[in-house]
N, C-alpha and C positions, 0 to 999 in steps of 0.2 A: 599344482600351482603354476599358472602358467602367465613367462615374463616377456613382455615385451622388450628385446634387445631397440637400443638406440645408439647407444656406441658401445664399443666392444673394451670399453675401463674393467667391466666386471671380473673380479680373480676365478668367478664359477665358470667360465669361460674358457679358463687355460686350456681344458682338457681336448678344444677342438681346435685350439692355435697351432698346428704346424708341429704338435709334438710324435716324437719317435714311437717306434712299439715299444723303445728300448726304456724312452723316459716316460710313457705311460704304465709302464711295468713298477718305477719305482715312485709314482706318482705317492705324493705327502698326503697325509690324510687318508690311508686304502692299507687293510690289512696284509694286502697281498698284491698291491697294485690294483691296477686297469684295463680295462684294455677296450676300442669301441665296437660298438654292433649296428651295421648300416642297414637299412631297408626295415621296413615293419617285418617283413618274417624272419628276419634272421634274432629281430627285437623281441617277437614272441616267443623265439622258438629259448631265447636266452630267458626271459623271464620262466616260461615252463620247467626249466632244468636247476632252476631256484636261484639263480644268479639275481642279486640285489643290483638296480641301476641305481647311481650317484646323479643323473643329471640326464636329460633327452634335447636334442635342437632339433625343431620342426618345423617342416614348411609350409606355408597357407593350410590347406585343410588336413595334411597331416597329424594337425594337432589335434583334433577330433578323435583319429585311431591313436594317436599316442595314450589317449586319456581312458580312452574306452580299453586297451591292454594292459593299462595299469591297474583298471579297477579289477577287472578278470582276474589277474593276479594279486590282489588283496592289497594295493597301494591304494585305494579312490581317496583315503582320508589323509594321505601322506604329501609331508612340505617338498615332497621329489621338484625340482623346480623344470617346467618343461619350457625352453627358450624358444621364441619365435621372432621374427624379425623379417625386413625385406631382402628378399633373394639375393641381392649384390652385395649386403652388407654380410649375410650369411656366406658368403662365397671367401667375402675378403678376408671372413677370420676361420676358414676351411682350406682356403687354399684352390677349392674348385667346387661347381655346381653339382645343389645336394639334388642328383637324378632322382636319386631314391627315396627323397620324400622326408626321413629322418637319419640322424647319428643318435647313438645312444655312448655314455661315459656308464661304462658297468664292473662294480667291483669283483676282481678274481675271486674267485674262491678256492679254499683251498685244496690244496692235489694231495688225493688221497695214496693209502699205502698200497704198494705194488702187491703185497698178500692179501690185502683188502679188494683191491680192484678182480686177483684171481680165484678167490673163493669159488664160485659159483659157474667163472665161466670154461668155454668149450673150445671156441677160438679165437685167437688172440693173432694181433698182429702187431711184429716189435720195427718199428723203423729205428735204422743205425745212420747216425749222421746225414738225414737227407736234409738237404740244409736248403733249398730250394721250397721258400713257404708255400707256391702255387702247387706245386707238387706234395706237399702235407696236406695241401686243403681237398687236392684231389681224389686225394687218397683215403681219405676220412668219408669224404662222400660217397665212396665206391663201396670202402667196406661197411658204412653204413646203412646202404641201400642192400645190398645181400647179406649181412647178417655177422659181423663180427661183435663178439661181446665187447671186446675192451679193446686198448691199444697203448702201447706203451712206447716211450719214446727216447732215445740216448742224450747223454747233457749234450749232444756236436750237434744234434738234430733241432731243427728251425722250432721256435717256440706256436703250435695249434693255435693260442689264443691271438698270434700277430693279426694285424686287418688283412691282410692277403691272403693270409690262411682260412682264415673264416668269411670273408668274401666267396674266394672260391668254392669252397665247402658248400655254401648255401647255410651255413649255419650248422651242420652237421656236429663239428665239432665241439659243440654246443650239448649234443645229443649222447656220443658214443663217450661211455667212459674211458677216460685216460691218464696218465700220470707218467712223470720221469724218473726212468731205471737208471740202475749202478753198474759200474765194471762188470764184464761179462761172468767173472767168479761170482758176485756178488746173486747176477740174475739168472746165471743158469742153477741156482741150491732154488732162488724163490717159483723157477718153471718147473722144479720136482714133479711130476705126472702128469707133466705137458712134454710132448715128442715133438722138439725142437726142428722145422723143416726150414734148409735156407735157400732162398732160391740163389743161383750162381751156375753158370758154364763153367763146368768142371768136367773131367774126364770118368770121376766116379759116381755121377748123377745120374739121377733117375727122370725117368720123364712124368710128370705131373698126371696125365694121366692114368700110371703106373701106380703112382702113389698116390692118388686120392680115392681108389677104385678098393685100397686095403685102408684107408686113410683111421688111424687109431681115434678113440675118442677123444679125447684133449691134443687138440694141435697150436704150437706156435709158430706163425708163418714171421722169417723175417725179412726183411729188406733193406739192403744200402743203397747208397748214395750211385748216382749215375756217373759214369765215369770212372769211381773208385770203388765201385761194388765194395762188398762187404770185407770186413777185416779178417785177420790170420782169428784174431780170437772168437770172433763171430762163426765161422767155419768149426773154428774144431769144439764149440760147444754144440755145432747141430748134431743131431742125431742121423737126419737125413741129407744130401744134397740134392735138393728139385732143380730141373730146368725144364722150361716151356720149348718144344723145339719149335725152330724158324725155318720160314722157306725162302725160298727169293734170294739166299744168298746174307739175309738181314743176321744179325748177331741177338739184337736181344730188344725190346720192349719198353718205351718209356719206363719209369718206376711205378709210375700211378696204374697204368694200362694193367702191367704184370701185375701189382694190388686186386687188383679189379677180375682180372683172369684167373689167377689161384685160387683168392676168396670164391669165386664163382664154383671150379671144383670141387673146394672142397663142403661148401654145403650140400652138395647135390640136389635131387630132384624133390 
């Protein structure tokens, strides 16, 4: 259904006026909140992963692909209302020009159980408190480009679904399943048959190398936050300590980079 915006009174609207990730999350009317998806692929790549949209704003011919992804995905006969308008008026209730062509308003769904998520998979990567969304979104796109089954993420850890997170990702996070874990007690019983590796400069670490060359079959690669690396209780639930070694003098690795490097080892060839 597609509306011609002429002034921005509409309450369908809200969802692209200048709100937070914080007050799209608890957005009225959403099981589970919201959260938005910018550019058509990040749009399809969220329709593909079964995420229901509440609403689309599209630009000039936008609106064409908006309608043509909705039918793809079994919406063509649905009241989904796709909003169009002129470019400055769309700006003025965005905030800034829509580069990308569309915003999508798309219902959370909900996060599955952390036993659920590890049934089946191999490797697994647990971010602790990295609270930096650019750095989530980064992160997700790394290990979902080489091969991580799942990924799991601490309550101090930046919420995947934020627009920053999923900007950067490409949509990624979109793709890789994921869900938030409980106190380290709680998620080192549910990693039972996963050999917990964390990465950390530490004196009794191993070098990545080393350890991905024996690397067991179920691995949990984890990582903290930059700055404050990982915590006392993160450490002593691993199994193993990894460190990537540096030359140059350098100490240690973006968090994304290190994502990206580990994952990379341990799929191997």
């Amino acid at each position: 259904m597609i509306v011609e915006i002429t002034d921005l009174a509409d309450p369908r609207l809200a969802d692209y006026a200048h709100l937070t990730d914080v007050a799209l999350k608890k957005s009225r009317g959403s099981e589970h909140g919201l959260y938005l998806a910018e550019s058509l692929l990040v749009f399809e790549r969220a329709l593909r992963a079964g995420h229901a949209p509440r609403s689309v704003l599209a630009l000039g011919a936008s609106v064409i692909e908006v309608t043509e992804a909705l039918e793809v995905a079994g919406y063509g006969d649905s009241d989904i209302p796709i909003f169009t308008g002129p470019g400055d008026l769309l700006e003025e209730l965005t905030g800034y020009v829509l580069h990308r062509g569309i915003i999508a308003s798309m219902h959370r769904p909900a996060l599955p159980a952390v036993r659920d998520l590890l049934a089946t998979a191999r490797r697994v990567v647990v971010l602790e408190n990295v609270a930096d969304p650019t750095n989530v979104g980064a992160i997700f796109r790394s290990v979902a480009a080489i091969g991580a089954d799942a990924v799991l993420v601490t309550e101090r850890c930046s919420d995947p679904f934020y627009r920053r997170a999923i900007r950067v990702s490409m949509g990624t996070v979109l793709q890789v399943p994921w869900t938030r874990a409980g106190d380290w007690t709680t998620l080192r019983e549910q990693l039972d048959g996963f050999h917990i590796a964390a990465l950390a400069l530490r004196d009794d670490s191993v070098s990545l190398r080393e350890f991905a060359a024996t690397a067991p079959e179920r691995v949990a690669l984890v990582l903290g936050a930059e700055g404050e690396g990982l915590t006392p209780e993160a450490l002593d639930a691993a199994d193993t300590i990894v460190r990537i070694p540096m030359a140059h003098g350098i100490d240690s690795l973006n968090v994304a980079a290190t994502a990206a490097v580990a994952m990379y080892a341990l799929v191997g060839p």
